[in-house]
PDB file with SEQRES, HELIX, SHEET and CRYST1 records, atoms N, CA, C and O in Angstrom:
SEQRES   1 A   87  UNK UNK UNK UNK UNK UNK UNK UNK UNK UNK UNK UNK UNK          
SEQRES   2 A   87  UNK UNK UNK UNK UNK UNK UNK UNK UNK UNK UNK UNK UNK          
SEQRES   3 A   87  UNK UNK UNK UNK UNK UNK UNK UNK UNK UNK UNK UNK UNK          
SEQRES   4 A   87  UNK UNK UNK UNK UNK UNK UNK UNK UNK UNK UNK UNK UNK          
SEQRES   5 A   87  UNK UNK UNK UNK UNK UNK UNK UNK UNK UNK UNK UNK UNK          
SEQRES   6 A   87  UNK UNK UNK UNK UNK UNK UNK UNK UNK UNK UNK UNK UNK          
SEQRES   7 A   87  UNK UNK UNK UNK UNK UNK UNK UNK UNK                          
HELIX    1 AA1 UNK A   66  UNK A   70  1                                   5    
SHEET    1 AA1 3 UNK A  40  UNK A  50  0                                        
SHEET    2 AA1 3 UNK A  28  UNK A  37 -1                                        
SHEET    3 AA1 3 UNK A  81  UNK A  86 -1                                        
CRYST1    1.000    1.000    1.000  90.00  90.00  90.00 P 1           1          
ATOM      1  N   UNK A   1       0.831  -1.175   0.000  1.00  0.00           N  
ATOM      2  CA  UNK A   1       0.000   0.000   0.000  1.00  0.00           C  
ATOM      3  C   UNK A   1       0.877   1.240   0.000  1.00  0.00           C  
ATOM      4  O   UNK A   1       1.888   1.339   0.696  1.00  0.00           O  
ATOM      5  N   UNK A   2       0.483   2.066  -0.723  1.00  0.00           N  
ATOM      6  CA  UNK A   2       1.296   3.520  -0.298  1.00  0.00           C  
ATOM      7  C   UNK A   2       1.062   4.011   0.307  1.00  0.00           C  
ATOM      8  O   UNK A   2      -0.112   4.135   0.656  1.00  0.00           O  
ATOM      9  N   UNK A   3       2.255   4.744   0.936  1.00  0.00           N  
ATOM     10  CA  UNK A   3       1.907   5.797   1.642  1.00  0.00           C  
ATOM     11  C   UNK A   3       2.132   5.147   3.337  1.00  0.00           C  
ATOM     12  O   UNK A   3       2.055   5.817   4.367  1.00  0.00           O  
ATOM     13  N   UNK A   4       2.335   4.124   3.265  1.00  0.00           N  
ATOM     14  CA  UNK A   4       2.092   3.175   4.548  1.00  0.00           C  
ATOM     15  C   UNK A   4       3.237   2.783   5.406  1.00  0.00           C  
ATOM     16  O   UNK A   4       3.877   2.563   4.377  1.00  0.00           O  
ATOM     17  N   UNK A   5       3.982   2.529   6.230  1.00  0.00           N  
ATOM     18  CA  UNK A   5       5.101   2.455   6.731  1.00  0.00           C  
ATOM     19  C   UNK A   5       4.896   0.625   7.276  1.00  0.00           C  
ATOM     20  O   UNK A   5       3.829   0.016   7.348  1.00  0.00           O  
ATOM     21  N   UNK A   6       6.393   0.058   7.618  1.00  0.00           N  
ATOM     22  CA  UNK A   6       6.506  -1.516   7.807  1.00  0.00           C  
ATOM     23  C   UNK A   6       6.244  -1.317   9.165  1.00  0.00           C  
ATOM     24  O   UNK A   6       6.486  -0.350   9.887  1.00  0.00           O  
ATOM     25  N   UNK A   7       5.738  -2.334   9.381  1.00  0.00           N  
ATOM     26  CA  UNK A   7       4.872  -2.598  11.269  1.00  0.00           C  
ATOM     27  C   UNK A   7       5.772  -1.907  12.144  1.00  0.00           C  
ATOM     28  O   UNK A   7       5.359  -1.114  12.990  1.00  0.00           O  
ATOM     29  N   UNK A   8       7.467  -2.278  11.913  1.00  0.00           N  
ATOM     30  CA  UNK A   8       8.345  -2.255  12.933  1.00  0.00           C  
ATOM     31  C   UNK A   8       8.765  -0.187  12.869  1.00  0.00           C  
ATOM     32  O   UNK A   8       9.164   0.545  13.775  1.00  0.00           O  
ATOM     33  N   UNK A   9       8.441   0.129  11.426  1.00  0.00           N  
ATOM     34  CA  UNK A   9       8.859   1.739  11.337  1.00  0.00           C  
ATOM     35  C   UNK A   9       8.848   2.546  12.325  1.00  0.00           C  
ATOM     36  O   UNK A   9       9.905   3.176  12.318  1.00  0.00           O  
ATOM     37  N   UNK A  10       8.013   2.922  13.394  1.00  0.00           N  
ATOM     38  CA  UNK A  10       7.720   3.470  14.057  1.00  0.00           C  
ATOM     39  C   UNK A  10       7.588   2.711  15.347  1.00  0.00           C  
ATOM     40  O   UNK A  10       6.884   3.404  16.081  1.00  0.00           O  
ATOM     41  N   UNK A  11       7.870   1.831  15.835  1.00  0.00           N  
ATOM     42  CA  UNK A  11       7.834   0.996  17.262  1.00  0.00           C  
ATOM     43  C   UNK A  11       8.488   1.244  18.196  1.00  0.00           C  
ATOM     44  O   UNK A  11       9.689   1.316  17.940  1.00  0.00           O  
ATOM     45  N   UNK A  12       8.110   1.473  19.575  1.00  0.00           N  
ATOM     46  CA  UNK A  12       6.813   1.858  19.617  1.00  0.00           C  
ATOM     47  C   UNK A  12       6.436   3.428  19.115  1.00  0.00           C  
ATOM     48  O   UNK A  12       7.167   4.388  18.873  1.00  0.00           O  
ATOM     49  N   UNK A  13       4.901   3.251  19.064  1.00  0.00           N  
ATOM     50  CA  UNK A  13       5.015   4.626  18.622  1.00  0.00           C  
ATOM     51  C   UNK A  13       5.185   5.717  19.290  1.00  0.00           C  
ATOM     52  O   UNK A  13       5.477   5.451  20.456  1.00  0.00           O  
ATOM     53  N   UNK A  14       5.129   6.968  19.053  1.00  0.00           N  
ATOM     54  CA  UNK A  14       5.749   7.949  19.942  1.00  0.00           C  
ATOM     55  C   UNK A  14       4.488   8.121  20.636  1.00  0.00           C  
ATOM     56  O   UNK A  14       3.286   8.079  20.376  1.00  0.00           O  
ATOM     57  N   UNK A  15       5.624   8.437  22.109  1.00  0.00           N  
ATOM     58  CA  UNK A  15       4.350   9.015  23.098  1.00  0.00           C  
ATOM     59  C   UNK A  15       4.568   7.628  24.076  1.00  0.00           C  
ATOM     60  O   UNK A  15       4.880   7.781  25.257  1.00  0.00           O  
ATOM     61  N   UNK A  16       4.354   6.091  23.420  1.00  0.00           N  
ATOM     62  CA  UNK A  16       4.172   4.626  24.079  1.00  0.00           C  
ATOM     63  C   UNK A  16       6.021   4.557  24.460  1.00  0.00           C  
ATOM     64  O   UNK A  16       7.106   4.560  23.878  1.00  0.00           O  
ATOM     65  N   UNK A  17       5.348   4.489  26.036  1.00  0.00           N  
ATOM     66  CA  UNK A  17       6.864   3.571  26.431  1.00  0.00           C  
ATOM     67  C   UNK A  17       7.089   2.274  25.600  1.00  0.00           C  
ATOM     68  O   UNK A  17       6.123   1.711  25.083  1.00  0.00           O  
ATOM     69  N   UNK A  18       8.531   1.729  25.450  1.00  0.00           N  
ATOM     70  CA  UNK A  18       9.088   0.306  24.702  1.00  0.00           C  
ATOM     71  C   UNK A  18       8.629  -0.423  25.463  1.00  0.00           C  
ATOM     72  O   UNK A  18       8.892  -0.540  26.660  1.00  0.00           O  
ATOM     73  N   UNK A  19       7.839  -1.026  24.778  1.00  0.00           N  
ATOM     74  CA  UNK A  19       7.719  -2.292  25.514  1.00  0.00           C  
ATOM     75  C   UNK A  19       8.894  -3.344  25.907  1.00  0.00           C  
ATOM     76  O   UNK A  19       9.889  -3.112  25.221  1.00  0.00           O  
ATOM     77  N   UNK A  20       9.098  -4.529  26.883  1.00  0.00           N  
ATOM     78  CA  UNK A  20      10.504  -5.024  27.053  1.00  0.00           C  
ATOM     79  C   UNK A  20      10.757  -6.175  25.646  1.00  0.00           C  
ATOM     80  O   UNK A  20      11.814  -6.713  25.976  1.00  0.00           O  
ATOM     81  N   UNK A  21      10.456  -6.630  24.668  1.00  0.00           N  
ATOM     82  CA  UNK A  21      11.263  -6.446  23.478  1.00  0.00           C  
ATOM     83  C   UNK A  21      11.770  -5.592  22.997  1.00  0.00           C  
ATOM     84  O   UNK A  21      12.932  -5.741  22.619  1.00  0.00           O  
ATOM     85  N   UNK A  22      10.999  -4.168  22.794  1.00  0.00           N  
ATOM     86  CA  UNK A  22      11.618  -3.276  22.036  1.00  0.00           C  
ATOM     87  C   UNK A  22      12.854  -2.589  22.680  1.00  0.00           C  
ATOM     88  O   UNK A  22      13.707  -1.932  22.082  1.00  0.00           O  
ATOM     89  N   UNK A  23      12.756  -3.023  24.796  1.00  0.00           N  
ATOM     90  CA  UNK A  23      13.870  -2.314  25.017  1.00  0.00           C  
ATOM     91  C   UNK A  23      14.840  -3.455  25.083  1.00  0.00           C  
ATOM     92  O   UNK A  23      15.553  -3.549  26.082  1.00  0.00           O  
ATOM     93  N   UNK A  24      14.933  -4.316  24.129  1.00  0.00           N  
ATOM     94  CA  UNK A  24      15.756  -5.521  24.395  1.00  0.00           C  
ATOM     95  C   UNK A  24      16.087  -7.102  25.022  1.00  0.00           C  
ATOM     96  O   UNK A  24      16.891  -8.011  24.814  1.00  0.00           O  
ATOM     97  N   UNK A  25      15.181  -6.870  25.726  1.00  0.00           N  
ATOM     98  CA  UNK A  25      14.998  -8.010  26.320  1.00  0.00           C  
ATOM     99  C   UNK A  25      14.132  -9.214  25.697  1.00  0.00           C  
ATOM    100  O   UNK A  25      13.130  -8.794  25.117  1.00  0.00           O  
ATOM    101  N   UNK A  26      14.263 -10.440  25.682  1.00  0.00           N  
ATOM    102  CA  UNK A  26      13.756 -11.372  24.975  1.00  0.00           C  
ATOM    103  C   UNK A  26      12.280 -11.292  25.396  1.00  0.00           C  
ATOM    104  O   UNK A  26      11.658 -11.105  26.442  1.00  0.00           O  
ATOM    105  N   UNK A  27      11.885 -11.620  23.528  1.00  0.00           N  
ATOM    106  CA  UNK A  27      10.309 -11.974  24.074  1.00  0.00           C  
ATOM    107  C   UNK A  27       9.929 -13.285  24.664  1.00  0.00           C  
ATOM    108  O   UNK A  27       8.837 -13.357  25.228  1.00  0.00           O  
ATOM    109  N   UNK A  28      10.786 -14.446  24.594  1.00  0.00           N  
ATOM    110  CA  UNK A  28      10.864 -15.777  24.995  1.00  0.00           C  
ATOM    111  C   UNK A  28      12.511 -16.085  25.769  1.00  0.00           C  
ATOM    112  O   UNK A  28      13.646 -16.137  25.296  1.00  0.00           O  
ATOM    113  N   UNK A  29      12.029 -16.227  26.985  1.00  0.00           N  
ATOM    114  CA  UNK A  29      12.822 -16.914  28.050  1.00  0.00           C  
ATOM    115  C   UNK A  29      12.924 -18.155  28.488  1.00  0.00           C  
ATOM    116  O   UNK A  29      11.799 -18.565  28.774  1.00  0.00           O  
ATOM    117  N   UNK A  30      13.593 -18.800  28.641  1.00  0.00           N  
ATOM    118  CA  UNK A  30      13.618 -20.024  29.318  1.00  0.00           C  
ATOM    119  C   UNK A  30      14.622 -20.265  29.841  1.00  0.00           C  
ATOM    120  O   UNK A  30      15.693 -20.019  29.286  1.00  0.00           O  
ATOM    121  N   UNK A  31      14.509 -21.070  31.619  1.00  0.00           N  
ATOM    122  CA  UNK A  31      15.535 -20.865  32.771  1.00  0.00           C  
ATOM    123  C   UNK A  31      15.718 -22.377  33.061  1.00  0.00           C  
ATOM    124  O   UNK A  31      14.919 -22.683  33.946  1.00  0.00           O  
ATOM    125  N   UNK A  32      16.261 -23.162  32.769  1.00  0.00           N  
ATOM    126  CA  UNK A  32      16.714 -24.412  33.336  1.00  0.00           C  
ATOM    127  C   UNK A  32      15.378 -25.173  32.934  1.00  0.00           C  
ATOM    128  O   UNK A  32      14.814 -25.456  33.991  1.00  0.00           O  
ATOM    129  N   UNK A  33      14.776 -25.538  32.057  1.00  0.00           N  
ATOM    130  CA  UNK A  33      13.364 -26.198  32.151  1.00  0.00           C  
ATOM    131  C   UNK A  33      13.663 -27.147  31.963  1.00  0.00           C  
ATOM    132  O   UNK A  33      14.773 -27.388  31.490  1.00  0.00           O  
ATOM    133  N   UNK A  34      12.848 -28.004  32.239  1.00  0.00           N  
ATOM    134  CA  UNK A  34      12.930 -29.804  32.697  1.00  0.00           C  
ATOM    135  C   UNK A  34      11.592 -30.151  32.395  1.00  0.00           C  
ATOM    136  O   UNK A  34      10.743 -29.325  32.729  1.00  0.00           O  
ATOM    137  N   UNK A  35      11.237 -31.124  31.873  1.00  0.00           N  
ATOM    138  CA  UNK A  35       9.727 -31.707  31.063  1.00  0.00           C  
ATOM    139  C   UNK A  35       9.446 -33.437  31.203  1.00  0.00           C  
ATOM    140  O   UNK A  35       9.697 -34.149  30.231  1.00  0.00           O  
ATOM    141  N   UNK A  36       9.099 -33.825  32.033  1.00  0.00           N  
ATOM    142  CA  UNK A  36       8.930 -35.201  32.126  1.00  0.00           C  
ATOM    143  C   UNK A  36       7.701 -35.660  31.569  1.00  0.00           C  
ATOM    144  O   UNK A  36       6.722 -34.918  31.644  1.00  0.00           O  
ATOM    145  N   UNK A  37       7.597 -36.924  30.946  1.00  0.00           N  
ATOM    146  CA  UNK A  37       6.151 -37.199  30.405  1.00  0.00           C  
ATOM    147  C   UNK A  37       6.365 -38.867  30.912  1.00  0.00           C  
ATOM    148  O   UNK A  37       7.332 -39.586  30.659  1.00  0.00           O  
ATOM    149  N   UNK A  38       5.347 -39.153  31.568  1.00  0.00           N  
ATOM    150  CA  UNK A  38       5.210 -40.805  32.536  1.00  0.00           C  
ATOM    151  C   UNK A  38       6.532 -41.026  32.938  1.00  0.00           C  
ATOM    152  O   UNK A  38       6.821 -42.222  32.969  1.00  0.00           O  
ATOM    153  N   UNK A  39       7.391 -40.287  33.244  1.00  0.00           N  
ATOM    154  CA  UNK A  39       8.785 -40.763  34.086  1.00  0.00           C  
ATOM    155  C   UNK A  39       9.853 -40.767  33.448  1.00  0.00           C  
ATOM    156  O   UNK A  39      10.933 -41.172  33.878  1.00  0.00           O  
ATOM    157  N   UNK A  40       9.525 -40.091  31.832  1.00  0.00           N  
ATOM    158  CA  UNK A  40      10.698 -39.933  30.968  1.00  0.00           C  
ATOM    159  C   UNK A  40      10.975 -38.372  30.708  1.00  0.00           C  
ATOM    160  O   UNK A  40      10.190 -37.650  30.093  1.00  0.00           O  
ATOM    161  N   UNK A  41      12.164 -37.958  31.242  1.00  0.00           N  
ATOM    162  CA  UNK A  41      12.594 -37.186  31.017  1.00  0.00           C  
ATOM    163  C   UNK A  41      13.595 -36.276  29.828  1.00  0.00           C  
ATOM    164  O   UNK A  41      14.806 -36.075  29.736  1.00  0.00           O  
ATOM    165  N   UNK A  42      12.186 -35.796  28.870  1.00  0.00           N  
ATOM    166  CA  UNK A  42      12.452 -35.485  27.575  1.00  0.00           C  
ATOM    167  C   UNK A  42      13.289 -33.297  27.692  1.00  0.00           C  
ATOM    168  O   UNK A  42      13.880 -32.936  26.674  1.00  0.00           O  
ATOM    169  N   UNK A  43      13.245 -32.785  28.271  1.00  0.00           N  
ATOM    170  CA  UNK A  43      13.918 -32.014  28.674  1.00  0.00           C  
ATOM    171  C   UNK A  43      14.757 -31.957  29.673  1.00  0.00           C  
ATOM    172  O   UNK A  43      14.347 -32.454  30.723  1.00  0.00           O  
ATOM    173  N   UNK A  44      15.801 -31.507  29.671  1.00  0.00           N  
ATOM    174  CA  UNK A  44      16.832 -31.222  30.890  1.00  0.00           C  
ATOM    175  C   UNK A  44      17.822 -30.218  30.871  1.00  0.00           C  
ATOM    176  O   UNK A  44      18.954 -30.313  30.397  1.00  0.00           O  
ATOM    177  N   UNK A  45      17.252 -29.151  31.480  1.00  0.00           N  
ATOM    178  CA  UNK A  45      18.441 -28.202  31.848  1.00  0.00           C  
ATOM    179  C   UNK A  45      18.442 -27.075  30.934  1.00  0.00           C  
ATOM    180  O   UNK A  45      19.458 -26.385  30.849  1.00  0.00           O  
ATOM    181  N   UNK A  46      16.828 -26.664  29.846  1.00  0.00           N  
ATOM    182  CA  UNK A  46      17.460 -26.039  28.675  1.00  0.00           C  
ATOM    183  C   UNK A  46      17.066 -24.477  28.877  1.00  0.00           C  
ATOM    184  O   UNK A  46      15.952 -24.098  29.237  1.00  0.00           O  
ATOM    185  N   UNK A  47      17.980 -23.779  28.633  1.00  0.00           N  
ATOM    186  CA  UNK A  47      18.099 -22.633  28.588  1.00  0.00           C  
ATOM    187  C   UNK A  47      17.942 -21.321  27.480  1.00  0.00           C  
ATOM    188  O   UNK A  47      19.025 -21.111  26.932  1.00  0.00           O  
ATOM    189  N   UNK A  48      16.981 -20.501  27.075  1.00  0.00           N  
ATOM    190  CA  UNK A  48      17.438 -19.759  26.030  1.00  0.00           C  
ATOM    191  C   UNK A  48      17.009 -18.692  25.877  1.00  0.00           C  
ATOM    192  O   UNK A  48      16.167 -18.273  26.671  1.00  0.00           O  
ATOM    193  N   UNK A  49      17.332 -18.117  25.093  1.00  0.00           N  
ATOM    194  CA  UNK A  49      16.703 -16.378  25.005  1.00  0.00           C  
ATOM    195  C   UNK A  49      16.299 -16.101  23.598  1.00  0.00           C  
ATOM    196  O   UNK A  49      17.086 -16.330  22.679  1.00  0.00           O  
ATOM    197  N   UNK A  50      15.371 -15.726  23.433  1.00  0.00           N  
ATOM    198  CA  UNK A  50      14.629 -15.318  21.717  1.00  0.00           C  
ATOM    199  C   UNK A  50      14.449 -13.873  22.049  1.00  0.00           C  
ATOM    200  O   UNK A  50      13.914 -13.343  23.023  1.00  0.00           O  
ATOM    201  N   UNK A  51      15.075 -13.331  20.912  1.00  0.00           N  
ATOM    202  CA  UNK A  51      15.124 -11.739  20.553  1.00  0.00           C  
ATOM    203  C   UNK A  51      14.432 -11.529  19.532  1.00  0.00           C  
ATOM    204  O   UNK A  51      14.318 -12.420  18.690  1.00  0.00           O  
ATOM    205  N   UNK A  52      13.634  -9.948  19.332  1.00  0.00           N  
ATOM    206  CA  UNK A  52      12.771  -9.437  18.320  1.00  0.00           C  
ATOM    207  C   UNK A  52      13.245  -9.696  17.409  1.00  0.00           C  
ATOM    208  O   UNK A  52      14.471  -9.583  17.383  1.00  0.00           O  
ATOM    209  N   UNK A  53      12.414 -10.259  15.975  1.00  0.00           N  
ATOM    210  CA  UNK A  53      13.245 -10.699  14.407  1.00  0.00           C  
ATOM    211  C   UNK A  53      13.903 -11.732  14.408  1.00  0.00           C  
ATOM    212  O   UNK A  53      14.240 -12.200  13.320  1.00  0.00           O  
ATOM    213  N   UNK A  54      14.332 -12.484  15.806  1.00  0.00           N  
ATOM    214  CA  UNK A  54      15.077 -13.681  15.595  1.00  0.00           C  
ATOM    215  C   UNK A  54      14.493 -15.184  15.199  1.00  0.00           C  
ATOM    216  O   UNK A  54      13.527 -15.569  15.857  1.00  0.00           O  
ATOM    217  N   UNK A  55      14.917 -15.886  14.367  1.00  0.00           N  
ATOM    218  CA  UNK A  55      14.039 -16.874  14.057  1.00  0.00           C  
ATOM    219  C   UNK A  55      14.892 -18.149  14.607  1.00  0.00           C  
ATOM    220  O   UNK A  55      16.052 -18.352  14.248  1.00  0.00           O  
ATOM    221  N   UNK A  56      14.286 -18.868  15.392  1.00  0.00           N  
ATOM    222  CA  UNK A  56      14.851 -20.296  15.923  1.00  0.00           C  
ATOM    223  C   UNK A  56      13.966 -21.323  15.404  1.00  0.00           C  
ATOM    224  O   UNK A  56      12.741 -21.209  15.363  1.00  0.00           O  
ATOM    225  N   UNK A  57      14.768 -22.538  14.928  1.00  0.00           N  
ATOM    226  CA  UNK A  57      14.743 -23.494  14.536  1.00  0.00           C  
ATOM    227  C   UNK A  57      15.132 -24.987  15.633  1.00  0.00           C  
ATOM    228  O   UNK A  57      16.208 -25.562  15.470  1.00  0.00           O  
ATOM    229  N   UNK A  58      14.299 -25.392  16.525  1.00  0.00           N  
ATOM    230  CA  UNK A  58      14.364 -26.908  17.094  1.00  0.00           C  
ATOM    231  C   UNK A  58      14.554 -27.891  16.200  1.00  0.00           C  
ATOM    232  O   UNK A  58      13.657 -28.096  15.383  1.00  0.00           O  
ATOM    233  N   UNK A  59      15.522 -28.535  16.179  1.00  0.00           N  
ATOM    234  CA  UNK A  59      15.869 -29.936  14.963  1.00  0.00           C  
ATOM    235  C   UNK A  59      16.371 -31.114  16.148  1.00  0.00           C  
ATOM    236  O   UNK A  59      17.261 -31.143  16.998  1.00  0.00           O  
ATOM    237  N   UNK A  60      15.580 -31.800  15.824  1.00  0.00           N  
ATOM    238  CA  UNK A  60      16.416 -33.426  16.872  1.00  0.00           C  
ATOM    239  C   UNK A  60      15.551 -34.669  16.501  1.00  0.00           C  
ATOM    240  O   UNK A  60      14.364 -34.387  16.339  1.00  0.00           O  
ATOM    241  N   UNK A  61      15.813 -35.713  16.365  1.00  0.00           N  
ATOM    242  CA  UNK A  61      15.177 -36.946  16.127  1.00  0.00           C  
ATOM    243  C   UNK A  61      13.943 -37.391  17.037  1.00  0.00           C  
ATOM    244  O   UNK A  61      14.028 -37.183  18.248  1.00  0.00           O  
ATOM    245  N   UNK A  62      12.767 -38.010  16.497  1.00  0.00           N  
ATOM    246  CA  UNK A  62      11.797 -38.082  17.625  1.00  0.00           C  
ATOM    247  C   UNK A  62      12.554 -38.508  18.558  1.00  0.00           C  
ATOM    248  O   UNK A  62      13.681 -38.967  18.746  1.00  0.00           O  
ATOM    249  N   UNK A  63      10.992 -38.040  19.438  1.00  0.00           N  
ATOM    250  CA  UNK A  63      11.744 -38.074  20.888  1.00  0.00           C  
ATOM    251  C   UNK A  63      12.741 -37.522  21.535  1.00  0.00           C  
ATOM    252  O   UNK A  63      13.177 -37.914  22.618  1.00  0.00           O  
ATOM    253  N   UNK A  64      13.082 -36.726  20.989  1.00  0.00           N  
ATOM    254  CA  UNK A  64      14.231 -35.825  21.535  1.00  0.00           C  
ATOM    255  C   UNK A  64      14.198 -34.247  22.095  1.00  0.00           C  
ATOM    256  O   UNK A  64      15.072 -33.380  22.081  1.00  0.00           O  
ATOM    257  N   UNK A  65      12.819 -34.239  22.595  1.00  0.00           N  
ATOM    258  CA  UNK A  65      12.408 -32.974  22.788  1.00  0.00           C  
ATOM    259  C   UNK A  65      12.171 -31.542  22.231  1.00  0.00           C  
ATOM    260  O   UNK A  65      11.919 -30.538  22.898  1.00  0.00           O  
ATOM    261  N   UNK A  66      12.299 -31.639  20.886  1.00  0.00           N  
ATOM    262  CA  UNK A  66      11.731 -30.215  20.184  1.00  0.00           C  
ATOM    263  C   UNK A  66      10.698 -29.867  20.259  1.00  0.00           C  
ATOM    264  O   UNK A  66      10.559 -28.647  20.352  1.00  0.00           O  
ATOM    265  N   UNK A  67       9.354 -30.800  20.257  1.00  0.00           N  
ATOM    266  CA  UNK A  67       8.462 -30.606  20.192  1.00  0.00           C  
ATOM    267  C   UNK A  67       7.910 -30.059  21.741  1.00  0.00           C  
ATOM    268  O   UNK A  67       7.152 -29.122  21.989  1.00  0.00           O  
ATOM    269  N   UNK A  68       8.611 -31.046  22.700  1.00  0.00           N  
ATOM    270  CA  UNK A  68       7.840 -30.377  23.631  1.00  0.00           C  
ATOM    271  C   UNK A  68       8.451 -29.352  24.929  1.00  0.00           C  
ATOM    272  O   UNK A  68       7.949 -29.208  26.044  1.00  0.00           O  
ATOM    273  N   UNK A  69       9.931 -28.590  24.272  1.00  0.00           N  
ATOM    274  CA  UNK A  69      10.319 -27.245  23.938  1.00  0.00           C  
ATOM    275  C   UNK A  69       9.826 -26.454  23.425  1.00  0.00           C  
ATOM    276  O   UNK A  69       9.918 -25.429  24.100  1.00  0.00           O  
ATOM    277  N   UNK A  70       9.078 -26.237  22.160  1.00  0.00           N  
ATOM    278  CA  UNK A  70       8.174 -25.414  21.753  1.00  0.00           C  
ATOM    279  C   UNK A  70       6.940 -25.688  22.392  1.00  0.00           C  
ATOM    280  O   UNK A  70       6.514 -24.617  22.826  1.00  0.00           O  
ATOM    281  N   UNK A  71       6.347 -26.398  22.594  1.00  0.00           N  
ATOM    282  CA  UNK A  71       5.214 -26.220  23.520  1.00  0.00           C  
ATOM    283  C   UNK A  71       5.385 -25.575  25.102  1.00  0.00           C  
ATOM    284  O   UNK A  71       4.500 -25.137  25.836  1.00  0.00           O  
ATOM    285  N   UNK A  72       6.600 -25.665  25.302  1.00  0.00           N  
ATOM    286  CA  UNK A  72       6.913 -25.099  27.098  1.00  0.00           C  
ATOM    287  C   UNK A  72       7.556 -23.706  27.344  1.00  0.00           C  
ATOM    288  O   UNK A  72       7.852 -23.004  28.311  1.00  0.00           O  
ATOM    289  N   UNK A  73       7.665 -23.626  25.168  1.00  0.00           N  
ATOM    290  CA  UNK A  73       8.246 -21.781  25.122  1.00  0.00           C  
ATOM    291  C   UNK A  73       7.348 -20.789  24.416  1.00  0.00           C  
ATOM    292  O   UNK A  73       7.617 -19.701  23.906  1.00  0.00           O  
ATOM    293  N   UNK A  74       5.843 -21.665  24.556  1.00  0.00           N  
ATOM    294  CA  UNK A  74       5.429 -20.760  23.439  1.00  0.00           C  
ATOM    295  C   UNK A  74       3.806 -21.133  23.562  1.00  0.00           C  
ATOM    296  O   UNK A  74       3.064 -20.496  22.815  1.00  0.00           O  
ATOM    297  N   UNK A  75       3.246 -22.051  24.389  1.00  0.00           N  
ATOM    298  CA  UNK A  75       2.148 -22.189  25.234  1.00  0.00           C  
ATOM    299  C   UNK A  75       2.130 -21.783  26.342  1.00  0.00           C  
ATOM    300  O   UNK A  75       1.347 -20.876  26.623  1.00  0.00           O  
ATOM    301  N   UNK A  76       2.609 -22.088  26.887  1.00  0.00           N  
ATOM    302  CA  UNK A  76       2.684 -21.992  28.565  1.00  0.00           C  
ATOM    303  C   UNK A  76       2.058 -23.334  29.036  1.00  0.00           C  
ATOM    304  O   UNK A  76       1.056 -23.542  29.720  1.00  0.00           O  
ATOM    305  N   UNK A  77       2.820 -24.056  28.549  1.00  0.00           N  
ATOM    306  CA  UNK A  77       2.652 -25.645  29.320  1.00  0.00           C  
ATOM    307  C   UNK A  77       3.575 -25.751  30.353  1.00  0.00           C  
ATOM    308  O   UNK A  77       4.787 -25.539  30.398  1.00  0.00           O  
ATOM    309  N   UNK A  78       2.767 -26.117  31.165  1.00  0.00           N  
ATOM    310  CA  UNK A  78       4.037 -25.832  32.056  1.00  0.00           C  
ATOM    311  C   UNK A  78       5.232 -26.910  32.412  1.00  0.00           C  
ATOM    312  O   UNK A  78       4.989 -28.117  32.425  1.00  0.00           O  
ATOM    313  N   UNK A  79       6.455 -26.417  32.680  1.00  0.00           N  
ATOM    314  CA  UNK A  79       7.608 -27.231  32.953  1.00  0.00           C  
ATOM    315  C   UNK A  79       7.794 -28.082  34.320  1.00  0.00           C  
ATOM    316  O   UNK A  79       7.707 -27.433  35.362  1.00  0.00           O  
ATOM    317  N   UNK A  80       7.974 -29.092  34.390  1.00  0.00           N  
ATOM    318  CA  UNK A  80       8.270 -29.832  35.747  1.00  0.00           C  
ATOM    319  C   UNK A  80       9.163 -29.191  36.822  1.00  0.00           C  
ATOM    320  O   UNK A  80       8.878 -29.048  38.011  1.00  0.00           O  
ATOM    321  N   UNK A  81      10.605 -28.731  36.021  1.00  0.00           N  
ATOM    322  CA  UNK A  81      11.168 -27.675  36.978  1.00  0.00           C  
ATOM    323  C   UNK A  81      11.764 -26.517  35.743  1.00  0.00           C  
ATOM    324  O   UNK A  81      12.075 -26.564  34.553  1.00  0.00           O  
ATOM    325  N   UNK A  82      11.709 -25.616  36.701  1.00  0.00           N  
ATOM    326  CA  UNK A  82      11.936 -24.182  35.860  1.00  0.00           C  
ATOM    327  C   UNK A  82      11.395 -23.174  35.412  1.00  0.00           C  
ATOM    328  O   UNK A  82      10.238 -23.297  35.815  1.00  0.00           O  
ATOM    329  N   UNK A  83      11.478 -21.815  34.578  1.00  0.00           N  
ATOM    330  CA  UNK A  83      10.385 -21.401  33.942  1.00  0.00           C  
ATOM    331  C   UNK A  83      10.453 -20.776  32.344  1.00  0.00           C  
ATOM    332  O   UNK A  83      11.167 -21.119  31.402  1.00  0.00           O  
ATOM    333  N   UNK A  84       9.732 -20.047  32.415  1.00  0.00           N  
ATOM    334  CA  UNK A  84       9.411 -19.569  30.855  1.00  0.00           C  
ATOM    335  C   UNK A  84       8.673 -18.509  30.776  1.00  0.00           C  
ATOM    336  O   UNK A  84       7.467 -18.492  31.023  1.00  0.00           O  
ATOM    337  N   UNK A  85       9.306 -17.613  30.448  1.00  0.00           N  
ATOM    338  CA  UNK A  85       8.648 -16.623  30.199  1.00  0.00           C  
ATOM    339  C   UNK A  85       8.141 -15.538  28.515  1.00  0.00           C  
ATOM    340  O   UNK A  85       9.136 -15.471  27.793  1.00  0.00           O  
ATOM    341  N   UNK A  86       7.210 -14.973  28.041  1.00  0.00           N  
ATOM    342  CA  UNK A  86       7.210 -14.316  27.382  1.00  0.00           C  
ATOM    343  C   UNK A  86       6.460 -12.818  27.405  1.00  0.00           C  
ATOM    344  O   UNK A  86       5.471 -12.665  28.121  1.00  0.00           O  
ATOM    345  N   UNK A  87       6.920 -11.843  26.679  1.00  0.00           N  
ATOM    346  CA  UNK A  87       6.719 -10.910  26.225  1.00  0.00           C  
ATOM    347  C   UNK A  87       6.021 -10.103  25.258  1.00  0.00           C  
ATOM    348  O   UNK A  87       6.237  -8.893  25.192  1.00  0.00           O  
TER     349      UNK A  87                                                      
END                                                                             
């Protein structure tokens, strides 16, 4: 469209405090999370930080917890031990 500026042009807009992505801080946190499912422990220990524009990619063979890493960074399922936060 013309005349129109890209989502991020103006963020935040003036006047709006940054929100804590825009002042840097990750919109996705995760602190030591741990994920057990019937006594198997498919997470352990994982840690990470996602920044605005950043694109992450989970790759591992079934069963190897990607899947239910993205569900514990990006639902709010919750973790057996640890946490997760977003923004």
């Amino acid at each position: 469209m013309a005349g129109t500026q890209p989502r991020d042009a103006a963020y935040p807009p003036a006047g709006m405090p940054p929100t804590p992505a825009a002042a840097g801080m990750p919109l996705v946190r995760a602190v030591n999370v741990m994920k057990s499912f019937h006594g198997n422990q498919v997470l352990k220990g994982i840690d990470m930080d996602v920044h605005r524009g950043e694109v992450v990619c989970l790759l591992g063979p079934s069963g190897s917890g990607s899947t239910a890493s993205s569900w514990a960074m990006t639902t709010g399922a919750a973790p057996s031990i640890g946490s997760t936060t977003s923004g």
